[in-house]
Rosetta silent file (secondary structure, phi, psi, omega in degrees, C-alpha in Angstrom):
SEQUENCE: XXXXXXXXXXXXXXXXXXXXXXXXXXXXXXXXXXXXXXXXXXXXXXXXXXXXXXXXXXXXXXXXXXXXXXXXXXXXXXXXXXXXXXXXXXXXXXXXXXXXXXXXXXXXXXXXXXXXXXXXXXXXXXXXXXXXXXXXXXXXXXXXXXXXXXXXXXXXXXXXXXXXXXXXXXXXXXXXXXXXXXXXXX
SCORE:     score description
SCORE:     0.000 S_00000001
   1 L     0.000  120.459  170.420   -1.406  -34.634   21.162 S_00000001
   2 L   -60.768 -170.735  170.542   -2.887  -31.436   19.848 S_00000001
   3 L  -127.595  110.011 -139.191   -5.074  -29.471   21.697 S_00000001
   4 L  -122.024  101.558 -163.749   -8.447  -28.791   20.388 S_00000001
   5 E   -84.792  165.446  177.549   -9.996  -25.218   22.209 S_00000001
   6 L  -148.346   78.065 -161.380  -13.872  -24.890   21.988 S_00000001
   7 L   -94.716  171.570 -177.589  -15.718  -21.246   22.218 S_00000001
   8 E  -132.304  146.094 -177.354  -19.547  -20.596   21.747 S_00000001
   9 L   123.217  175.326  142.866  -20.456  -17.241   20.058 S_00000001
  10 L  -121.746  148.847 -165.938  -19.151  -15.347   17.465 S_00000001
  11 L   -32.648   97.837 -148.062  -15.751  -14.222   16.509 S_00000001
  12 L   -59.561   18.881 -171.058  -15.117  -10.431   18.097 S_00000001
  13 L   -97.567  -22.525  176.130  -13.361   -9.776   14.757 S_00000001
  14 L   -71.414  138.352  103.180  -16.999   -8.768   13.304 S_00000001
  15 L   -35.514   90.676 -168.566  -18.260   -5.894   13.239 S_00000001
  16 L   -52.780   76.794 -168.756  -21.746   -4.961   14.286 S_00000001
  17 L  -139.879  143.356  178.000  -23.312   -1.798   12.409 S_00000001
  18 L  -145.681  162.220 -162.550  -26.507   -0.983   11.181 S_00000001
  19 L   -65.643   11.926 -160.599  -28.426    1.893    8.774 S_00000001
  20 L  -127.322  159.867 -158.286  -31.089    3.340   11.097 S_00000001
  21 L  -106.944   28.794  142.760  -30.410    6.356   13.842 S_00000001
  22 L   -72.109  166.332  165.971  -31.459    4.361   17.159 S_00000001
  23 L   -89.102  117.636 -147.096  -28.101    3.082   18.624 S_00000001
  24 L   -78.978  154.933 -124.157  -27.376   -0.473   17.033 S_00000001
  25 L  -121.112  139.150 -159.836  -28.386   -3.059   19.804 S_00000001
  26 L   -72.792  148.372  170.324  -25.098   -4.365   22.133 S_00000001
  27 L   -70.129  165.030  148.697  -23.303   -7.310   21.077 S_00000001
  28 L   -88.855  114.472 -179.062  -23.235  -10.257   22.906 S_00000001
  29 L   -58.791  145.603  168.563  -19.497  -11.307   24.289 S_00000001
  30 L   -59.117  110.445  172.644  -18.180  -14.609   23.425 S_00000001
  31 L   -63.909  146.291  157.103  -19.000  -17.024   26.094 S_00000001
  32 L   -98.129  177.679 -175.513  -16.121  -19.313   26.512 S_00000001
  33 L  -167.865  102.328  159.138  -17.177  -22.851   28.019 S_00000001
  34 L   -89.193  104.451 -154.360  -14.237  -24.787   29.084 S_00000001
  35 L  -105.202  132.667  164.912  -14.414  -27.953   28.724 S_00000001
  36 L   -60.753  135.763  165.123  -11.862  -30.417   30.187 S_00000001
  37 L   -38.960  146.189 -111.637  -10.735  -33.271   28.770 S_00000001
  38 L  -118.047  160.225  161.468  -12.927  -36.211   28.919 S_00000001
  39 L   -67.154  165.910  151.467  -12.199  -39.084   31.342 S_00000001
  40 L   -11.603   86.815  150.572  -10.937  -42.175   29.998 S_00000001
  41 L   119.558    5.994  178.358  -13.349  -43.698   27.438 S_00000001
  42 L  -117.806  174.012 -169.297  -15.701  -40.625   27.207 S_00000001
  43 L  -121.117  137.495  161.461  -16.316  -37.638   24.993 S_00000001
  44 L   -20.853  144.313  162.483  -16.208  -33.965   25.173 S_00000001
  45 E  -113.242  118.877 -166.553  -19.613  -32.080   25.640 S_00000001
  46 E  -114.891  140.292  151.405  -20.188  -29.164   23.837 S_00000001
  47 E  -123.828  134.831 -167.087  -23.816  -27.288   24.301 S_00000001
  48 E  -127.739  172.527  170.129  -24.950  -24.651   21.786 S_00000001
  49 E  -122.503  161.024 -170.541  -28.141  -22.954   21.003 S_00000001
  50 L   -72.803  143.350 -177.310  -29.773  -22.612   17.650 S_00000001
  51 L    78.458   19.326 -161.403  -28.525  -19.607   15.974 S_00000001
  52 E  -143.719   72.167  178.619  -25.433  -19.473   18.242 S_00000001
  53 L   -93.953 -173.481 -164.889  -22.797  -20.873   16.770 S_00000001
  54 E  -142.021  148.109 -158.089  -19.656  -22.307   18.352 S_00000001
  55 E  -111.102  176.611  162.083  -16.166  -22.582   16.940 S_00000001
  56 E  -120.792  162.528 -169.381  -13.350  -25.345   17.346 S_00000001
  57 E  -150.938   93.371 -178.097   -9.941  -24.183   17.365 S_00000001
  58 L   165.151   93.673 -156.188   -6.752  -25.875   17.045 S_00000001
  59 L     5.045   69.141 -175.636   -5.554  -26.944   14.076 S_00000001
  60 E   -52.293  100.469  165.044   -8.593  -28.463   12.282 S_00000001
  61 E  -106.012    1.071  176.214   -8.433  -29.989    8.761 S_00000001
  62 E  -162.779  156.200 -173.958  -11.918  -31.980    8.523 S_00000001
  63 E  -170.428  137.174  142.594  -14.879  -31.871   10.930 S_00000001
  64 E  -167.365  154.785  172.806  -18.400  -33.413   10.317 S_00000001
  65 E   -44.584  142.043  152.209  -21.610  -33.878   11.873 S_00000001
  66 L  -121.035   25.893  149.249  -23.442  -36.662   11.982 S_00000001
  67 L  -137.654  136.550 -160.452  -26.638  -35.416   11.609 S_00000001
  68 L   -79.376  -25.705  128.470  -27.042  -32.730    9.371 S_00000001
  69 L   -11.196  -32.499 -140.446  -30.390  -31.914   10.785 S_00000001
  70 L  -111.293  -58.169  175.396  -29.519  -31.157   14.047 S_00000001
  71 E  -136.570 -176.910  163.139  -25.754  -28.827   13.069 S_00000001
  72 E  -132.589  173.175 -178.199  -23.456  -28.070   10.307 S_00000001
  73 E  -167.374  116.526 -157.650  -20.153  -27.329   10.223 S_00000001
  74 E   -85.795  118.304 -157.525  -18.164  -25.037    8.083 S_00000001
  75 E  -118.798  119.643 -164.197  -14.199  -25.724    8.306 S_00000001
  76 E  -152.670  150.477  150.431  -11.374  -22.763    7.426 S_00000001
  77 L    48.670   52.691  166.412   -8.309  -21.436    8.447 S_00000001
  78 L    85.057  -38.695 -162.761   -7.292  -24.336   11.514 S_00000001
  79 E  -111.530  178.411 -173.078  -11.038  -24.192   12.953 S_00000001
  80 E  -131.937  107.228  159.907  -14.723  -25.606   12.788 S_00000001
  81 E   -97.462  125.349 -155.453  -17.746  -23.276   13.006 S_00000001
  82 E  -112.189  133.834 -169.509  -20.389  -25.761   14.615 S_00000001
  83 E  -116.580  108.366  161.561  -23.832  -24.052   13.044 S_00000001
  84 E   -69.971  162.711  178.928  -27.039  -25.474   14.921 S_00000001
  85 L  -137.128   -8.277 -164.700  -29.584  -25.984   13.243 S_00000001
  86 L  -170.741  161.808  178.360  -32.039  -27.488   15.626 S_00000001
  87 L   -84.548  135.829  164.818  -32.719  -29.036   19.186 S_00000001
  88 E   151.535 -137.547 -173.830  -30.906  -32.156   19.733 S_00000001
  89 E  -163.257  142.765 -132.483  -27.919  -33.939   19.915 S_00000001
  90 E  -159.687  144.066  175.723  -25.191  -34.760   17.343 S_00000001
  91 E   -97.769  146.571  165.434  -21.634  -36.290   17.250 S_00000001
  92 E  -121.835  162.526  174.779  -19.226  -34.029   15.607 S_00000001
  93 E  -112.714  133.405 -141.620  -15.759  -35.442   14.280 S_00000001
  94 E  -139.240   95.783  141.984  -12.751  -33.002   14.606 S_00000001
  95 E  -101.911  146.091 -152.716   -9.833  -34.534   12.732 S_00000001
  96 E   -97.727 -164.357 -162.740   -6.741  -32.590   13.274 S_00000001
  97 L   -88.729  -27.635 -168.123   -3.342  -31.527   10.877 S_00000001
  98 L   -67.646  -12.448 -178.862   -1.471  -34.410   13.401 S_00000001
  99 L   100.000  -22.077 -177.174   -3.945  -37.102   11.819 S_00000001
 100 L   -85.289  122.120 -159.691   -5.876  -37.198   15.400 S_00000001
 101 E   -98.510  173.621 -163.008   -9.770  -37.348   15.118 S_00000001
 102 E  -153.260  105.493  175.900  -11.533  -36.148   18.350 S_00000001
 103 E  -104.563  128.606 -176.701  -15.382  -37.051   18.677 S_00000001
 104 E  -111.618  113.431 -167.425  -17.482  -33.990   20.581 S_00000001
 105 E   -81.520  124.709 -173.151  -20.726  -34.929   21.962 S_00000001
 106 E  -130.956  144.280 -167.946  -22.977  -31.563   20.636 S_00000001
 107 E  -136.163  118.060  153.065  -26.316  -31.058   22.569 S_00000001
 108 E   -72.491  119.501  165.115  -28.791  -28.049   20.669 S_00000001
 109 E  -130.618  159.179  167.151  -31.212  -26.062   22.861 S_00000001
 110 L   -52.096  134.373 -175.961  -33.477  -23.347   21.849 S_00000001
 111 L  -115.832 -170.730 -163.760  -31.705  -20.093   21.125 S_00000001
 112 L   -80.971  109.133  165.708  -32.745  -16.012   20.489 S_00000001
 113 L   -52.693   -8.764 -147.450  -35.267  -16.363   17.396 S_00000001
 114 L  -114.976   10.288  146.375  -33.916  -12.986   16.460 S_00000001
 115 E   -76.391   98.295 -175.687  -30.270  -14.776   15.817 S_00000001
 116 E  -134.995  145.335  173.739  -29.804  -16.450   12.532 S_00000001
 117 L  -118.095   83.926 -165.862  -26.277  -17.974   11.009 S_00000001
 118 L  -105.334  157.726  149.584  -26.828  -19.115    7.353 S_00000001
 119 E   -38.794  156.180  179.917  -24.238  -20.140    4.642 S_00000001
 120 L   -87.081  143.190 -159.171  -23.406  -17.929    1.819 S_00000001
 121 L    58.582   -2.105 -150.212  -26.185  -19.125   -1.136 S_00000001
 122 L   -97.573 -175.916  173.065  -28.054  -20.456    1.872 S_00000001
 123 E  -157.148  159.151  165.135  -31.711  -18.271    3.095 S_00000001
 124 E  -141.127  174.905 -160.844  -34.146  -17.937    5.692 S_00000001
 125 E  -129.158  133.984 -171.385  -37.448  -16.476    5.762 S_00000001
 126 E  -116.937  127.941 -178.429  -38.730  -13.130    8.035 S_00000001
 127 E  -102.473  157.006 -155.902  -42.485  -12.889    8.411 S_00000001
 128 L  -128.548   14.993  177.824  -43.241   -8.802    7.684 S_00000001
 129 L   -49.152  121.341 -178.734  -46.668   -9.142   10.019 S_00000001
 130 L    35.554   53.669  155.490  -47.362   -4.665   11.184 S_00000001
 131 L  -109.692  155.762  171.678  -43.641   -4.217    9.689 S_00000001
 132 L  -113.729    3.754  168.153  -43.263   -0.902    7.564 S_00000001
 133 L  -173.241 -175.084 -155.881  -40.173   -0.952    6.668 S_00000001
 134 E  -176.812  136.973  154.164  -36.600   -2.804    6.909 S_00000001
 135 L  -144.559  156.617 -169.565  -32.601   -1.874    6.533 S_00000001
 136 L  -113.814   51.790  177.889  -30.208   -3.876    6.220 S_00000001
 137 L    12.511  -53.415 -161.484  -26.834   -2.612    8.068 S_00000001
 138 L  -131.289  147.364 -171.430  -24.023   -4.270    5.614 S_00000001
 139 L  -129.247  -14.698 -177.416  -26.410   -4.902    2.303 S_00000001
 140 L   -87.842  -11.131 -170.030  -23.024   -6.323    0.627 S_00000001
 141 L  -110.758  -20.259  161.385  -23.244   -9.068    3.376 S_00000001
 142 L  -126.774  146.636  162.337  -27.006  -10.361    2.606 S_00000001
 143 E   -88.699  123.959  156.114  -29.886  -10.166    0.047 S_00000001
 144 E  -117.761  161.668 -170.397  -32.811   -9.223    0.715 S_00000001
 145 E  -136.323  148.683  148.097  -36.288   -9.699   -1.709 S_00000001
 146 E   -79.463  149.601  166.458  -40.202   -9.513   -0.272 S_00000001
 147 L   -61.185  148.224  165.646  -42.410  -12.479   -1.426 S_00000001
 148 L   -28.265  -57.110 -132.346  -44.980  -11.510   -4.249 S_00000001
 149 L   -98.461   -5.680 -154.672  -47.564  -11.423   -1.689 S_00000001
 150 L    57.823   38.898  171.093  -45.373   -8.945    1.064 S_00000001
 151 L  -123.421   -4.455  174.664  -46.176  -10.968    3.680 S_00000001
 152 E  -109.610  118.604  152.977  -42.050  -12.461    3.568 S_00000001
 153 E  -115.855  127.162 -138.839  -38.833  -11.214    3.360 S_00000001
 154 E  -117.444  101.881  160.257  -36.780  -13.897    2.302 S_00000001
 155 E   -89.626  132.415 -159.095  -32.769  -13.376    3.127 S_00000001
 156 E  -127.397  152.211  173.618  -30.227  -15.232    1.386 S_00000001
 157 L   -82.624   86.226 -173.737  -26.545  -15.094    2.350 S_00000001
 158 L   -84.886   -9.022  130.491  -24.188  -13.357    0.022 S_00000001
 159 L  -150.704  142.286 -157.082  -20.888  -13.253    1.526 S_00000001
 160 L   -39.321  108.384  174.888  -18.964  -14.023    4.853 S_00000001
 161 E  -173.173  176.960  160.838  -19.805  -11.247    7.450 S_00000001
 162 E  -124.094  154.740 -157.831  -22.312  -10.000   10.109 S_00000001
 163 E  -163.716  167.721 -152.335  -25.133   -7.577    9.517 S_00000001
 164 E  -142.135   89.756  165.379  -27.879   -6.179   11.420 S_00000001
 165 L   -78.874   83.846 -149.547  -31.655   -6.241   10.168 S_00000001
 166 L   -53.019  120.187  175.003  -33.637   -3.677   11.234 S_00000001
 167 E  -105.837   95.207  166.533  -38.000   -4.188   11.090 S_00000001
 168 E   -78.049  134.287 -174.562  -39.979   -0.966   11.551 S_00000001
 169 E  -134.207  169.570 -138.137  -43.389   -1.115   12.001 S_00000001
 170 L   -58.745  -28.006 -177.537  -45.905    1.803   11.404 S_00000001
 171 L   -72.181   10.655  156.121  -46.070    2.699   15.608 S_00000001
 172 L    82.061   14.279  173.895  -42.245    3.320   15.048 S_00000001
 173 E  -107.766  156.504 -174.313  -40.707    0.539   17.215 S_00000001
 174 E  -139.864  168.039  178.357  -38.304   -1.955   15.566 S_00000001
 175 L  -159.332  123.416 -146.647  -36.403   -4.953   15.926 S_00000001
 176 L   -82.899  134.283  174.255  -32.752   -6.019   14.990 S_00000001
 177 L  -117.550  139.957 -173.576  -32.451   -9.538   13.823 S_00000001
 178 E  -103.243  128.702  176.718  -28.366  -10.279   14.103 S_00000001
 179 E   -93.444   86.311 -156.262  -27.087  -12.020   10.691 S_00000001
 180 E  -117.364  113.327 -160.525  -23.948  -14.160   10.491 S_00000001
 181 E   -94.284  138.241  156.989  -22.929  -15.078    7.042 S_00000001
 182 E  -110.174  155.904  175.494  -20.412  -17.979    7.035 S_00000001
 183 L   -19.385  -66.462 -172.332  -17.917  -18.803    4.145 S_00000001
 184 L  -145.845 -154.368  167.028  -19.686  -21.505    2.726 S_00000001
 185 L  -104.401  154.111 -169.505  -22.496  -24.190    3.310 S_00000001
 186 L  -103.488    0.000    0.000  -21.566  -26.711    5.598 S_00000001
């Protein structure tokens, strides 16, 4: 039987850095959440928050959701990055390189608004309400554009990293939104 590992977070292998002379804003450590193996006729529980995603880890070769609404799930290199996308609750399907599938009960709660984990081609929208300015820490890892109107800044995901987007606004306080590009859409 493999063994199928389950962390929440993101991978310490990233690197946090961003363009503005404040001290870039502390990471969060990976929570682990161990979960035991389910009794006899029951399923794993995994709980994530939106904008928090959580990997699977033991030699993965398909994973999917089954509502696409609720997570996504991007699958590379033996693992599953479980994306949230929303509050609720979701089955995900793990099958492994042995041929074994493994269904994981995934429960969404509200997460850090100031967290977001999009797909590479994928975007999200920043409202720019008293901001004066913006940087973008890794600018090779996201796009960013303003709306016609300025009142948007609309970030699209250009390749797999994390980046750190800075909001100034004219009284000179700011606020880091953390960016986690993954590999592909899930």
């Amino acid at each position: 039987m493999t063994r199928i590992h389950l962390s929440i977070g993101l991978a310490p292998a990233f690197a946090l850095m961003t363009a503005c002379t404040s001290p870039p804003p502390a990471t969060q450590p990976v929570r682990m959440q161990k979960i035991e193996p389910p009794a006899q006729g029951e399923k794993r529980k995994l709980s994530l928050r939106t904008g928090d995603p959580g990997t699977v880890v033991g030699d993965v070769v398909a994973a999917n959701v089954d509502d696409l609404a609720i997570a996504r799930v991007v699958v590379g290199s033996g693992s599953a990055v479980i994306v949230p996308e929303s509050m609720g609750a979701t089955l995900l399907h793990v099958t492994t390189k042995d041929g074994e599938i493994e269904d994981i009960e995934v429960r969404v709660a509200a997460g850090d608004p100031l967290h977001h984990a999009v797909g590479v081609g994928e975007s999200f929208v920043v409202p720019m309400t008293n901001v004066k300015d913006y940087s973008v820490g890794l600018p090779d890892v996201v796009l960013t554009s303003l709306t016609s109107d300025g009142k948007n800044l609309v970030v699209t995901g250009r390749k797999e990293g994390r980046t750190t987007l800075v909001l100034f606004t004219a009284s000179g306080s700011h606020t880091s939104h953390q960016i986690v590009v993954l590999g592909s859409k899930g």
